[in-house]
C-alpha positions as CSV (number, residue, x, y, z in Angstrom):
1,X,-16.1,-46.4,-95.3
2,X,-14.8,-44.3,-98.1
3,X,-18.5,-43.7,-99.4
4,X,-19.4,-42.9,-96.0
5,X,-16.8,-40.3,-95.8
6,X,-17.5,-38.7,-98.5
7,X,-21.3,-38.3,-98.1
8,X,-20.2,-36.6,-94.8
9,X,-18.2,-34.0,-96.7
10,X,-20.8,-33.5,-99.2
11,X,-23.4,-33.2,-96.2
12,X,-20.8,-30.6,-94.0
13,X,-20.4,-28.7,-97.4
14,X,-23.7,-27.9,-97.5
15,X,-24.3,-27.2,-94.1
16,X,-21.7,-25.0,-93.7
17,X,-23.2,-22.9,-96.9
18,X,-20.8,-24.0,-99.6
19,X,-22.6,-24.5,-102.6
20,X,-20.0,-26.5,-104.2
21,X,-19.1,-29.9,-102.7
22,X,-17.3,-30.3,-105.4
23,X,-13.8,-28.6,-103.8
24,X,-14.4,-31.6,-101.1
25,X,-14.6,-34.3,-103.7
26,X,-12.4,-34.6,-106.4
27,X,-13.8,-34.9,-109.5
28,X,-15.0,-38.0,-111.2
29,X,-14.8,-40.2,-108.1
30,X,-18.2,-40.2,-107.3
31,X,-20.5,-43.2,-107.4
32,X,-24.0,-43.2,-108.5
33,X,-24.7,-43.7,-105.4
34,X,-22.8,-40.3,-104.3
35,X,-24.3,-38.3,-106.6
36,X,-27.6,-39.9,-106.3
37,X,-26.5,-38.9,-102.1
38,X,-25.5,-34.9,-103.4
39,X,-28.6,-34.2,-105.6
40,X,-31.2,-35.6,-102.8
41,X,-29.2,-33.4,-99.7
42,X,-29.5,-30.3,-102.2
43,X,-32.7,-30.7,-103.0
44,X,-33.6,-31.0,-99.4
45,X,-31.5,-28.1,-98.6
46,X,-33.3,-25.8,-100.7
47,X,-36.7,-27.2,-99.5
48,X,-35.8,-26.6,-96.2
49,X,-34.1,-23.1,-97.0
50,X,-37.2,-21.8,-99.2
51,X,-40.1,-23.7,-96.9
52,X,-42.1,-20.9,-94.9
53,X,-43.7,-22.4,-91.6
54,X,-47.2,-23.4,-91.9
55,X,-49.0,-22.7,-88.7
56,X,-48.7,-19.9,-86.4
57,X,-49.2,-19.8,-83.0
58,X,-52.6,-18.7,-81.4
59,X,-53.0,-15.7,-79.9
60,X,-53.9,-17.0,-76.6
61,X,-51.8,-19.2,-75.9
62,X,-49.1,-18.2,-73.7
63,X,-51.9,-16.8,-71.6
64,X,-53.5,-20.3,-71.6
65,X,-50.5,-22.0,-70.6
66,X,-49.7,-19.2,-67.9
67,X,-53.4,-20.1,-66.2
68,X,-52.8,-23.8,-66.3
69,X,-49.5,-23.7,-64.6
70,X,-51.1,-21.2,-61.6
71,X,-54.0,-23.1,-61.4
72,X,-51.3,-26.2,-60.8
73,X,-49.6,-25.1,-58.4
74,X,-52.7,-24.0,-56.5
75,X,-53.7,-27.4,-56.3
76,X,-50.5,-28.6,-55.2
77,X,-49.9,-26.0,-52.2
78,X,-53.8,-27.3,-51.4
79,X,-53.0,-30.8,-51.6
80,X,-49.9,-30.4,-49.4
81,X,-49.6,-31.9,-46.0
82,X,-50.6,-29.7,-43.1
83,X,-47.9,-27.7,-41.1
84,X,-48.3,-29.7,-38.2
85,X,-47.4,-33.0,-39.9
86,X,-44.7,-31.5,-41.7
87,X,-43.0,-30.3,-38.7
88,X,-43.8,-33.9,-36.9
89,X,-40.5,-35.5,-37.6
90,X,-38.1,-32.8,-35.7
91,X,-40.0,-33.2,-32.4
92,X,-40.3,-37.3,-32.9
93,X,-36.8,-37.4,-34.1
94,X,-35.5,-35.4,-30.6
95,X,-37.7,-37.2,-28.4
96,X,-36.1,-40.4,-29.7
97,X,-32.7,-39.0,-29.5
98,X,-33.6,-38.0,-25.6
99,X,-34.8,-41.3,-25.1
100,X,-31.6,-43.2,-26.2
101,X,-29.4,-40.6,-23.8
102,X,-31.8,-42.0,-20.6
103,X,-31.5,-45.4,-21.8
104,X,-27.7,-45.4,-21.9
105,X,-27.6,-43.6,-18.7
106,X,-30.4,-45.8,-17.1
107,X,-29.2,-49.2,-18.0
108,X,-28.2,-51.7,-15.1
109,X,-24.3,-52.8,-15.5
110,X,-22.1,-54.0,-12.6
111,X,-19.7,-51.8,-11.5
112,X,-16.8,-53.7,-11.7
113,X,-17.7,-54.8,-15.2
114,X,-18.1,-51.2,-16.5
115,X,-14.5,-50.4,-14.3
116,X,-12.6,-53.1,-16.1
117,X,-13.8,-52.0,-19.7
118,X,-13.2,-48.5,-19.0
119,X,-9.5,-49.7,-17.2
120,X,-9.0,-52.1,-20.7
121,X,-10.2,-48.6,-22.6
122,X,-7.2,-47.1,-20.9
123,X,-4.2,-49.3,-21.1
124,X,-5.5,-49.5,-25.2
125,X,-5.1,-45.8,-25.6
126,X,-2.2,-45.9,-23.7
127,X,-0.4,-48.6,-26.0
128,X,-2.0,-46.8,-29.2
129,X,0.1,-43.7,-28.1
130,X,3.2,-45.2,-28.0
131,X,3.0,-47.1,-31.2
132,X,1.2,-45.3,-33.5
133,X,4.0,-42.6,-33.8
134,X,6.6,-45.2,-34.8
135,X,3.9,-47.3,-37.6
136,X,3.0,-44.2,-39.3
137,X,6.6,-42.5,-39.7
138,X,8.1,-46.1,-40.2
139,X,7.6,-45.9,-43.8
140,X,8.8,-42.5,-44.2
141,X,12.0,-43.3,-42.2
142,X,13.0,-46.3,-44.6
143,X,12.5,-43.8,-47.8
144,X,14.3,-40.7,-46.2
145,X,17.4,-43.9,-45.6
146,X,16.9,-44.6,-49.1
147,X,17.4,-40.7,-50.3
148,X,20.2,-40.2,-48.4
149,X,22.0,-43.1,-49.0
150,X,21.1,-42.1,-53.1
151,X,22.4,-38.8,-52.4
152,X,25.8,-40.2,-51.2
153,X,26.4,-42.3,-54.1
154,X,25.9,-39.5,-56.3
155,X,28.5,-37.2,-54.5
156,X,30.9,-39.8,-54.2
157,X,29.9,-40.8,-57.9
158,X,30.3,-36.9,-58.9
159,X,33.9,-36.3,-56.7
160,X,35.2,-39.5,-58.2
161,X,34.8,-38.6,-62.0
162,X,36.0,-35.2,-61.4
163,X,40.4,-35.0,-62.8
């Protein structure tokens, strides 16, 4: 772990432009292995530094790349589906809404079984109204009891220490 450390300073010293790892390390510490580690990353480092590119870029070659990505997209926009089918799923998906609507309407229940769901529908709302108020502010009612009966203790708490 050590070693590992200390080939990443000697690594950070060098990329950060520091010539001398040696501030990093202290000195005599190193291993052959860490100094075989320092002499290979600057040698690389001034390979790299000194090291001119070897190939330019072509002169035509933006303009090549510029024709292949028009002449692309052309084919795309030619191979895309005409504007009939891509407008084909609004009208199919209103027709099919318009057809549920007249089968819901059109469907053949008894009247007295469609009276008694609607009349059970009713007295449920009805019994929904008058509990719901009381389950949702139950919870809150028990902790407002709970801070004021907290609040209590610490006045009579507070009146009692006071001489």
């Amino acid at each position: 772990m050590k070693m590992w450390l200390t080939k990443f300073r000697i690594s950070n010293a060098l990329d950060d432009a520091n010539p001398a790892p040696e501030k990093v390390l202290p000195h005599g510490s190193q291993s052959e292995d860490v100094r075989q580690f320092e002499e290979t990353a600057r040698l690389l480092d001034r390979r790299l530094k000194s090291a001119q590119p070897a190939q330019t870029v072509p002169d035509g070659l933006h303009d090549s790349v510029m024709r292949a990505v028009r002449s692309a997209s052309r084919a795309c926009e030619r191979q895309s589906a005409p504007k009939v089918l891509r407008w084909l799923p609004v009208p199919a998906l209103a027709l099919l809404i318009v057809g549920g609507i007249w089968w819901m309407l059109n469907r053949s229940q008894p009247e007295s079984q469609s009276l008694a769901t609607a009349g059970a529908a009713l007295e449920r709302s009805h019994q929904l109204t008058q509990q719901a108020p009381a389950a949702v502010l139950a919870p809150l009612s028990k902790e407002m009891e709970s801070l004021n009966r907290d609040f209590r203790n610490a006045v009579e708490f507070l009146v009692a220490s006071v001489p």
